[in-house]
SERO-4910 file (N, C-alpha, C, O; in steps of 0.05 Angstrom, whole numbers):
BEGIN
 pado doro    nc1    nc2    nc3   cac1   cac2   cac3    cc1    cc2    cc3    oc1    oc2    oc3
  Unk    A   -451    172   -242   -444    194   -224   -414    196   -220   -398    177   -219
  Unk    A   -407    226   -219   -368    222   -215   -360    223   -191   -367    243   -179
  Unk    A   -348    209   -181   -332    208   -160   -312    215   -155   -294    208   -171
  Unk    A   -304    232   -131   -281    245   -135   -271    239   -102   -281    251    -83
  Unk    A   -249    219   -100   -237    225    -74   -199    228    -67   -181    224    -84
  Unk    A   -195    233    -51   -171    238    -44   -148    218    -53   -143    200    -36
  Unk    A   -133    219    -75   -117    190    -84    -85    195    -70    -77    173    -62
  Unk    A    -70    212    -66    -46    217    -55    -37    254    -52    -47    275    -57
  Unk    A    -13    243    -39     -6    273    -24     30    266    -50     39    244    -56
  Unk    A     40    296    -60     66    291    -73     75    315    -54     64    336    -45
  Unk    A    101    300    -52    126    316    -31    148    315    -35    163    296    -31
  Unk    A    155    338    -46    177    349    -68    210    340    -45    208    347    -21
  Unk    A    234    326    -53    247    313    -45    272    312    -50    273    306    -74
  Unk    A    296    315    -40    313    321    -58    333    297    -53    350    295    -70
  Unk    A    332    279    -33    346    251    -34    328    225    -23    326    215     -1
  Unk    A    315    218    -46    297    193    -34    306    174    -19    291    165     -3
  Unk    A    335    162    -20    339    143     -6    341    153     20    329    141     38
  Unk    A    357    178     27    350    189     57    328    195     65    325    195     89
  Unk    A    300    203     46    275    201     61    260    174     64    239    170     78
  Unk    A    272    160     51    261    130     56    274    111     83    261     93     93
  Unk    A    292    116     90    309    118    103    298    122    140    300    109    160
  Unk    A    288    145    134    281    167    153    253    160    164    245    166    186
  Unk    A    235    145    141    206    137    155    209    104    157    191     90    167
  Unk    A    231     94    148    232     58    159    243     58    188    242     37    202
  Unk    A    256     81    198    277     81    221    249     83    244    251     75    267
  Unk    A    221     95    232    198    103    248    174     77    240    151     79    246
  Unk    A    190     49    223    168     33    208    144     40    198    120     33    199
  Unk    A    159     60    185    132     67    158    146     61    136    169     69    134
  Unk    A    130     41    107    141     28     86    140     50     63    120     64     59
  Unk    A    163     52     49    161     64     23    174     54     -1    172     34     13
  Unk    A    180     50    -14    178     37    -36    190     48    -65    171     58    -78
  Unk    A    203     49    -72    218     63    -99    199     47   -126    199     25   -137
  Unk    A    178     78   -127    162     67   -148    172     73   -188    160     60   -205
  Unk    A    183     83   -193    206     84   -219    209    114   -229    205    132   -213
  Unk    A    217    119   -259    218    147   -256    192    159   -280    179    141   -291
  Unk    A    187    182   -286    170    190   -304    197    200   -326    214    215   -317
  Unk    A    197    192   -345    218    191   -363    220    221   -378    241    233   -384
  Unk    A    193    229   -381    186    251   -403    194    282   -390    198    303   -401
  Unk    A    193    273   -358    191    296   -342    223    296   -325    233    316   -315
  Unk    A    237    267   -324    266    265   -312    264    259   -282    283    253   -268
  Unk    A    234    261   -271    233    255   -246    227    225   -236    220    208   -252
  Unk    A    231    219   -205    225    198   -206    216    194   -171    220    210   -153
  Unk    A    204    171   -169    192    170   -138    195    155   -128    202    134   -138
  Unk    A    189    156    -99    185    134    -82    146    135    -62    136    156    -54
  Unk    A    135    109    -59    116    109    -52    110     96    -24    125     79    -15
  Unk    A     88    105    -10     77     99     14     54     95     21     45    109     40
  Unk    A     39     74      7     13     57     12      5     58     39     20     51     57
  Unk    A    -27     71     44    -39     69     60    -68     66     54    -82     86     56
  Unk    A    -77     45     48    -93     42     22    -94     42     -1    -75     39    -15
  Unk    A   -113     46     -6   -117     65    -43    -96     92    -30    -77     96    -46
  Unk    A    -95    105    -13    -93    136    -12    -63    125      1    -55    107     16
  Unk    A    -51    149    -18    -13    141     -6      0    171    -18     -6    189    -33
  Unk    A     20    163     -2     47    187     -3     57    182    -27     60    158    -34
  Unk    A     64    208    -45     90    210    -65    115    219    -59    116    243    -64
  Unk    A    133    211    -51    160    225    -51    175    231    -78    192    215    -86
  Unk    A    169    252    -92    181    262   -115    206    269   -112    213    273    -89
  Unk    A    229    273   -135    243    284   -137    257    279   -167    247    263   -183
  Unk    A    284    296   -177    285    296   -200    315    275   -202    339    276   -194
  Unk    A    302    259   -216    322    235   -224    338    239   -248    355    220   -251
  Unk    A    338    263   -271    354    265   -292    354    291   -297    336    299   -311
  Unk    A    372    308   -290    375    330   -284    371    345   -321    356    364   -326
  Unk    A    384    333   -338    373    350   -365    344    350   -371    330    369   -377
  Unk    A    337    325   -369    309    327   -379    297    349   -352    296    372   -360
  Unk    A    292    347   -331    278    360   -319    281    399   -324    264    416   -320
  Unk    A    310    401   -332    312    439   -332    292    431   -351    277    451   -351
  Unk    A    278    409   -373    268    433   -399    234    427   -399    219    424   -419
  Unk    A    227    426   -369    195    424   -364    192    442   -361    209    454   -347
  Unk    A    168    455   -372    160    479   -366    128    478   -344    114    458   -342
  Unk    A    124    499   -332     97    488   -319     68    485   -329     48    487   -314
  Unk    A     66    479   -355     43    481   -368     45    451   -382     28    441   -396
  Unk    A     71    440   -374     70    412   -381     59    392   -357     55    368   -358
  Unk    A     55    409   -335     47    386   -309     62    410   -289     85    416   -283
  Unk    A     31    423   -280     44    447   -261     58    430   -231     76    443   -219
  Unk    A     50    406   -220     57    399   -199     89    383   -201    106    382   -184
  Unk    A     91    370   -227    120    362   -231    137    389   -234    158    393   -221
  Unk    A    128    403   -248    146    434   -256    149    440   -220    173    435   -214
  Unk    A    140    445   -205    144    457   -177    156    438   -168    174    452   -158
  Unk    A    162    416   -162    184    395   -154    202    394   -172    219    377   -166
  Unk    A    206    402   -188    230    403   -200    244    426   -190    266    425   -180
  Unk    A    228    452   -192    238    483   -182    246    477   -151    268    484   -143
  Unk    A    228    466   -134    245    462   -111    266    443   -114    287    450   -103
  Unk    A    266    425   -123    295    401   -125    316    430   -129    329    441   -112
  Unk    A    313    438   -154    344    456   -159    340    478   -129    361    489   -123
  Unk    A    319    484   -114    329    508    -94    335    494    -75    337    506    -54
  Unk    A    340    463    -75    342    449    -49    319    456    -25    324    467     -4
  Unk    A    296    448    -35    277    453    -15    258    422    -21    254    407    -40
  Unk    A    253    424      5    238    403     13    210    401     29    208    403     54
  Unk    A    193    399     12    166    402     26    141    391     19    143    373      3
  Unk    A    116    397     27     97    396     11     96    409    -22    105    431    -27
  Unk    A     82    388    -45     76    399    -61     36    401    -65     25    423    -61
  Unk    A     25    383    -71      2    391    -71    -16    363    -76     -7    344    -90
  Unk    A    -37    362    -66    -60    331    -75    -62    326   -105    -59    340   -126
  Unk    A    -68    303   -101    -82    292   -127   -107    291   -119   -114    282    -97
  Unk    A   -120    299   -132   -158    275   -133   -168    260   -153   -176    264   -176
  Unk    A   -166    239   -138   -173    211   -162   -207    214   -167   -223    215   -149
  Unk    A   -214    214   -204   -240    212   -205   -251    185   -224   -238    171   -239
  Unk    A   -270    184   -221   -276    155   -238   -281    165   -275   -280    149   -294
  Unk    A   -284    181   -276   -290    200   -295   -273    221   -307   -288    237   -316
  Unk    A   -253    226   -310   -246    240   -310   -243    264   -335   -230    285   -335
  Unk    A   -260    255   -356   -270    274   -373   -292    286   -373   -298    305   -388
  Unk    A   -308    275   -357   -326    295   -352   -315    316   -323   -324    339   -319
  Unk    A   -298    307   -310   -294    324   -289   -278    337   -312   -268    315   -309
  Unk    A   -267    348   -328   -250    361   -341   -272    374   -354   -274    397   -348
  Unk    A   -285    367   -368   -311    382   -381   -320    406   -354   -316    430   -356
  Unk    A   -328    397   -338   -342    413   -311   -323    437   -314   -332    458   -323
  Unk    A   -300    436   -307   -283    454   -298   -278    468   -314   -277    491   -307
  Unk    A   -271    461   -342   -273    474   -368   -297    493   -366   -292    517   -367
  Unk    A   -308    489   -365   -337    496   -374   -341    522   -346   -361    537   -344
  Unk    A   -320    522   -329   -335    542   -301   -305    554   -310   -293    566   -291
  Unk    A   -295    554   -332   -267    576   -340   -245    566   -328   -226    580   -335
  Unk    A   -237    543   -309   -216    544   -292   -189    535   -319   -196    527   -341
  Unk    A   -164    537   -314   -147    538   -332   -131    505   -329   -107    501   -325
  Unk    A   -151    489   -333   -140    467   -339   -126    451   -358   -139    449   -378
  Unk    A   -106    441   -360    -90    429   -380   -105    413   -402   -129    414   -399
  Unk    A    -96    399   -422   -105    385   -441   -106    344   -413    -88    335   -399
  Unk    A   -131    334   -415   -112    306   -408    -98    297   -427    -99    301   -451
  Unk    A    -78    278   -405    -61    267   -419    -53    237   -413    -60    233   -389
  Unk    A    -44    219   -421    -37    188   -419    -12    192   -393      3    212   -391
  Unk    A    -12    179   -383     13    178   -365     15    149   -368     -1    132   -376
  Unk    A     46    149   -356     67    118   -356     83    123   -339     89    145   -330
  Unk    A     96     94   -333    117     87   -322    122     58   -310    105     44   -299
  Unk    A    148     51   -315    158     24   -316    162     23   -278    179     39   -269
  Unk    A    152     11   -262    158      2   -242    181    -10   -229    190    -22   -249
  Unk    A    199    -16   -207    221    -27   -206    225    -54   -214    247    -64   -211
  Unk    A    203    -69   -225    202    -95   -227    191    -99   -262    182   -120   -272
  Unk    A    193    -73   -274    184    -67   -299    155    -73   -306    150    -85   -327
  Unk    A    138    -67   -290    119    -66   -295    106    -39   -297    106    -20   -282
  Unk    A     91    -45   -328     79     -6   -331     51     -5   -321     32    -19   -326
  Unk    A     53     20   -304     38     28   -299     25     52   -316     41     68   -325
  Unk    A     -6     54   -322    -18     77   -332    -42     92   -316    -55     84   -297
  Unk    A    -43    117   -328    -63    130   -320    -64    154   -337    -47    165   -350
  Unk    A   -102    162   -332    -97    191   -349   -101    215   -324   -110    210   -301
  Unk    A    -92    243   -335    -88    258   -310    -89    286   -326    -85    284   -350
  Unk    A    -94    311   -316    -88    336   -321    -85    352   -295    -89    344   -272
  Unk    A    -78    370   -302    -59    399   -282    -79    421   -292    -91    421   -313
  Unk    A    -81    445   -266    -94    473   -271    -74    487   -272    -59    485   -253
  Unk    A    -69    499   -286    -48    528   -293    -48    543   -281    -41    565   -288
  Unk    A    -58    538   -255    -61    566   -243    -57    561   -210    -51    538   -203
  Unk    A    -61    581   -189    -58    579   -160    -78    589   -150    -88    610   -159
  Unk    A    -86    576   -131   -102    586   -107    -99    615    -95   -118    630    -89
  Unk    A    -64    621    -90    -63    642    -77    -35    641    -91    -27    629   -112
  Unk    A    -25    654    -77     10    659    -83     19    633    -69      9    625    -49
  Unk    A     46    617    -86     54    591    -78     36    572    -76     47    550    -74
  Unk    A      9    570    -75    -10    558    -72    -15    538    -91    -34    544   -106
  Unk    A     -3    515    -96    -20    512   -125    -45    491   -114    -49    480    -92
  Unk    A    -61    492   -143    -86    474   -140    -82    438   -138    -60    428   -143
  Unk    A   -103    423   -129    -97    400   -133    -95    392   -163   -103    409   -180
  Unk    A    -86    368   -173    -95    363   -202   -105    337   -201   -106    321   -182
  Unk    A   -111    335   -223   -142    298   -229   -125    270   -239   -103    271   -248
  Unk    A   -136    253   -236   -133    226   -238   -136    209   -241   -138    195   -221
  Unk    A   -140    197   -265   -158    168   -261   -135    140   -271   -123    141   -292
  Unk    A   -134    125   -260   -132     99   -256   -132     68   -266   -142     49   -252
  Unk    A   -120     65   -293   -135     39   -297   -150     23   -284   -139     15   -263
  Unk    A   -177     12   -288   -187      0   -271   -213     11   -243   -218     34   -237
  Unk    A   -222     -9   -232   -237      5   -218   -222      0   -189   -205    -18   -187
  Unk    A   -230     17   -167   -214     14   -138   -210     -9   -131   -187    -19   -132
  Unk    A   -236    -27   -120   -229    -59   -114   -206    -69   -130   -187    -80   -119
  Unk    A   -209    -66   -154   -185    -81   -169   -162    -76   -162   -143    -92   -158
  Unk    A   -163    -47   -160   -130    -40   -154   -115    -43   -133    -91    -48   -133
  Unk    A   -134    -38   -105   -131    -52    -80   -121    -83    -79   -104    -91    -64
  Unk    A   -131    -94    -92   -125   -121    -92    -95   -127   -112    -81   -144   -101
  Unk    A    -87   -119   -130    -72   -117   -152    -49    -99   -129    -26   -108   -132
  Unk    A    -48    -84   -115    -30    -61   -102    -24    -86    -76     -3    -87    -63
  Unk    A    -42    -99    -74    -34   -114    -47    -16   -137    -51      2   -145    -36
  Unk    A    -23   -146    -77    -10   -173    -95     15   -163    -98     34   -178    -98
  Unk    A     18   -136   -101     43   -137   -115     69   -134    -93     93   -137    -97
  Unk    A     54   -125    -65     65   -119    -50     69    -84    -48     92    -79    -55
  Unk    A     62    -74    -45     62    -50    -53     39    -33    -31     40    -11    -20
  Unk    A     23    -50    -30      2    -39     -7      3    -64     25     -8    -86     27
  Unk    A     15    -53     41     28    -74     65     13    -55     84     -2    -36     82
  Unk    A     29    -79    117     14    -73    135     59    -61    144     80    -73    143
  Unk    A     47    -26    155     66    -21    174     73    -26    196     56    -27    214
  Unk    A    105    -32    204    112    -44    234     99    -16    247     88    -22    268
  Unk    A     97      4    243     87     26    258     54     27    269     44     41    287
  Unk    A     41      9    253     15      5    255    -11     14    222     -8     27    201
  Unk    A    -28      2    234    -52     12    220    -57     40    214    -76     53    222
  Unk    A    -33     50    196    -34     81    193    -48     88    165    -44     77    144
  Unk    A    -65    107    171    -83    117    152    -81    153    152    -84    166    173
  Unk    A    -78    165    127    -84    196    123    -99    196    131   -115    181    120
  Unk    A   -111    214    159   -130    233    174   -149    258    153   -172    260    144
  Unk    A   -115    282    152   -128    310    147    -94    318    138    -74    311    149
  Unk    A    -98    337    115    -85    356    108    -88    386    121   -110    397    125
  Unk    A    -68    395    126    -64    429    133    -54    437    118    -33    427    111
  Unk    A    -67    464    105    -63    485     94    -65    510    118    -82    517    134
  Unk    A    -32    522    108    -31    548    129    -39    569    107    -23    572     89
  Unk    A    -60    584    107    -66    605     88    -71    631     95    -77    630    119
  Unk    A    -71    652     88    -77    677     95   -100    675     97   -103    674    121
  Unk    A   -121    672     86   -147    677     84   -165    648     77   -177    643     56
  Unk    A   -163    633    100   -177    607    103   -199    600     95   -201    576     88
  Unk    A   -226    621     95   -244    610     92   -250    618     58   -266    602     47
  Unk    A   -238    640     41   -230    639     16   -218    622      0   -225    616    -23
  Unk    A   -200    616     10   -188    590     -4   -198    562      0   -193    545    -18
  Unk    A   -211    555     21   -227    533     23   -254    540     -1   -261    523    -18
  Unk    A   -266    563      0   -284    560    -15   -276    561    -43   -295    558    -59
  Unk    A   -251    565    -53   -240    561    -75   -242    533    -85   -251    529   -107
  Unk    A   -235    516    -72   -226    488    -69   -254    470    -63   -259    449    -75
  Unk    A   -270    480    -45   -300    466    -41   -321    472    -73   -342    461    -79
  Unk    A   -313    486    -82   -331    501   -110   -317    474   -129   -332    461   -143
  Unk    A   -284    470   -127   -276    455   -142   -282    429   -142   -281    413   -161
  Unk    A   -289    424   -119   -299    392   -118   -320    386   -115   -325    362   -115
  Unk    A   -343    412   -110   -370    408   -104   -372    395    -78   -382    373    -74
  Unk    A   -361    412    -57   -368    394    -36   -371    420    -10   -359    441    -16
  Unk    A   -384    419     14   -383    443     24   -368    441     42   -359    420     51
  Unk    A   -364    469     52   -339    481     68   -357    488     90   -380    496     88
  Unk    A   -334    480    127   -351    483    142   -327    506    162   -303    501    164
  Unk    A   -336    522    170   -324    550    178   -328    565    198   -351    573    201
  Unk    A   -308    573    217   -310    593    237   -296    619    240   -296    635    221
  Unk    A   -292    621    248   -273    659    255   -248    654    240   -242    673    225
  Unk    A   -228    627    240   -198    631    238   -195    608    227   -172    603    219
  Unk    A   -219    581    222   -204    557    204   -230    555    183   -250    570    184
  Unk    A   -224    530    161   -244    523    150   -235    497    147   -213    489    154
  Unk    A   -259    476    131   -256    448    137   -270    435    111   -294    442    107
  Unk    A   -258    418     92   -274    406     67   -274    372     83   -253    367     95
  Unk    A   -288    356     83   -296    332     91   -295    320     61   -307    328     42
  Unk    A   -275    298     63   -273    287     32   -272    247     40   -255    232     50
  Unk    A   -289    245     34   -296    210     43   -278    205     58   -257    194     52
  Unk    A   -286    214     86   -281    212    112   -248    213    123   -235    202    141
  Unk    A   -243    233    101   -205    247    104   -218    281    109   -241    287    104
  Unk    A   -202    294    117   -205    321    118   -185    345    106   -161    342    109
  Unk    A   -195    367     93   -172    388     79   -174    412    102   -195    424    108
  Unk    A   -158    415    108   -170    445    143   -149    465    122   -132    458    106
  Unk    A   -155    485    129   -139    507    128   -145    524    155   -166    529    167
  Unk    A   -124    528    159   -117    554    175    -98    573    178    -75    567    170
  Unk    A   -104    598    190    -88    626    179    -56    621    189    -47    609    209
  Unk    A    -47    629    176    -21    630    175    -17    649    144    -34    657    129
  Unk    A     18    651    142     29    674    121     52    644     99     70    649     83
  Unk    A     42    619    105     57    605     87     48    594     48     58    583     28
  Unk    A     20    607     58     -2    587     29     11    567     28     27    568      9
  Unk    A     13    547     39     20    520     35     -3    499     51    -22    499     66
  Unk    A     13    482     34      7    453     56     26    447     70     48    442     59
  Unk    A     24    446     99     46    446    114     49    420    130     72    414    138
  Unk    A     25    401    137     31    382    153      8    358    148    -15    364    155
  Unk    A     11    337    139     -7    316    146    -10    296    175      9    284    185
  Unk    A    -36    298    184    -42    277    201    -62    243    206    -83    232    202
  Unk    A    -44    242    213    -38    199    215    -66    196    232    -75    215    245
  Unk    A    -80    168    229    -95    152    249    -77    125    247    -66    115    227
  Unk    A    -77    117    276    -73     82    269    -43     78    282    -35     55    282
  Unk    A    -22    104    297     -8     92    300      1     72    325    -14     75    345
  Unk    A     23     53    328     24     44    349     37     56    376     48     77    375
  Unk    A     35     43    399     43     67    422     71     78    422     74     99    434
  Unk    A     93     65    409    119     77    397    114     99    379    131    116    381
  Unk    A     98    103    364     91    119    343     79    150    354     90    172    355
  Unk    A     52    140    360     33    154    367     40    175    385     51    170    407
  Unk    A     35    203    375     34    230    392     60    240    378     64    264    384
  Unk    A     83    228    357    102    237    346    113    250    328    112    230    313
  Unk    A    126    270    311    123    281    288    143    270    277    161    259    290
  Unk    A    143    272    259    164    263    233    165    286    218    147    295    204
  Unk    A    197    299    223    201    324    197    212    316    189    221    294    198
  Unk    A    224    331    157    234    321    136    243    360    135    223    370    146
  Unk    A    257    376    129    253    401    132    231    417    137    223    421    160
  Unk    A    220    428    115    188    431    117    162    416    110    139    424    104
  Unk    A    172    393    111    153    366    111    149    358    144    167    348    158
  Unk    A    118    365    153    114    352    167     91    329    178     67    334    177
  Unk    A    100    311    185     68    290    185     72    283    216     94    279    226
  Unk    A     45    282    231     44    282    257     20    253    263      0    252    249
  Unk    A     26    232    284     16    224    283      5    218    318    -14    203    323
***
């Protein structure tokens, strides 16, 4: 059976050491995870489990002008914001155990999915990491883009344990913080949720002005607004220094 759950949030960035900076001053850990060579970008990471933050941004300015967005629609949009100097949400991953058959599925219901492809990258301590992954060519709405897929060398236990070894998956001076729920501000909430619930096979639960996907016990909400974005993630777990606080980053916001 395929499994499909929530593996990280990427958030397009235009000076990692000042956003790393900015969530240790609040003791939340992040981590300079290396660069993607093919694409010129490079990241920093924020373990909260299996499920963690990407801080993207573009680490080699030639290679990145010559991505186009059909090479990796979610790196292409962090690169386009790096050059407009914007800083924000870019869009989920969902990690599947399968991930050619979830590519078959989607194929097969017309959606405009990329070829998979091998991914790499040397870690700060030169260790490579792999995975295979594909991108949808397409948007939800205007600015909207879709999530894209993931799989993982390995199975979860392993990597939990392997992420913990390496140091990489810690306990925050801020506390036992865990991704809650994503917000999406959308024009038309309960449309775009059912865009996104069709995509993962999972159902959408709905009233007058929000909607709600339940994804192994994290949540995707949308509600109306004129931004089609993802505009804010929320925290469980923090400590009483923490707790009830937001952390912006321009239009990055995470509330805990």
């Amino acid at each position: 059976m395929v499994e499909l759950n929530w593996d990280h949030t990427m958030v397009n960035i235009t000076d990692l050491n000042a956003a790393i900076k900015v969530f240790k001053k609040k003791g939340i850990v992040f981590e300079h995870g290396g660069e993607h060579k093919r694409w010129g970008t490079g990241n920093a990471l924020g373990y909260f489990g299996l499920n963690y933050i990407e801080l993207i941004t573009v680490a080699d300015k030639k290679s990145a002008r010559t991505v186009k967005r059909t090479d990796g629609s979610a790196v292409y949009d962090a690169i386009q914001d790096y050059i407009a100097g914007t800083q924000r949400f870019n869009t989920i991953a969902i990690r599947s155990n399968d991930i050619e058959k979830t590519h078959q599925r989607l194929k097969e219901k017309d959606v405009l999915v990329s070829e998979i492809e091998e991914g790499q990258r040397l870690d700060p301590h030169g260790q490579l990491i792999s995975w295979k992954i594909f991108f949808i060519n397409d948007y939800l709405a205007p600015d909207l883009p879709y999530p894209f897929f993931i799989q993982w060398a390995g199975n979860d236990e392993n990597r939990l344990a392997e992420l913990t070894k390496q140091g990489l998956i810690v306990d925050h001076p801020a506390g036992n913080l865990k991704v809650l729920a994503a917000e999406f501000e959308v024009a038309e909430p309960q449309v775009i949720a059912g865009k996104l619930g069709e995509l993962l096979q999972l159902p959408v639960k709905t009233d007058s002005k929000t909607a709600l996907i339940e994804l192994n016990g994290r949540q995707l909400r949308f509600v109306q607004g004129s931004q089609n974005h993802l505009t804010s993630l929320e925290f469980t777990g923090a400590n009483e220094e923490l707790r009830n606080q937001t952390i912006k980053i321009d239009k990055v916001v995470f509330n805990f």
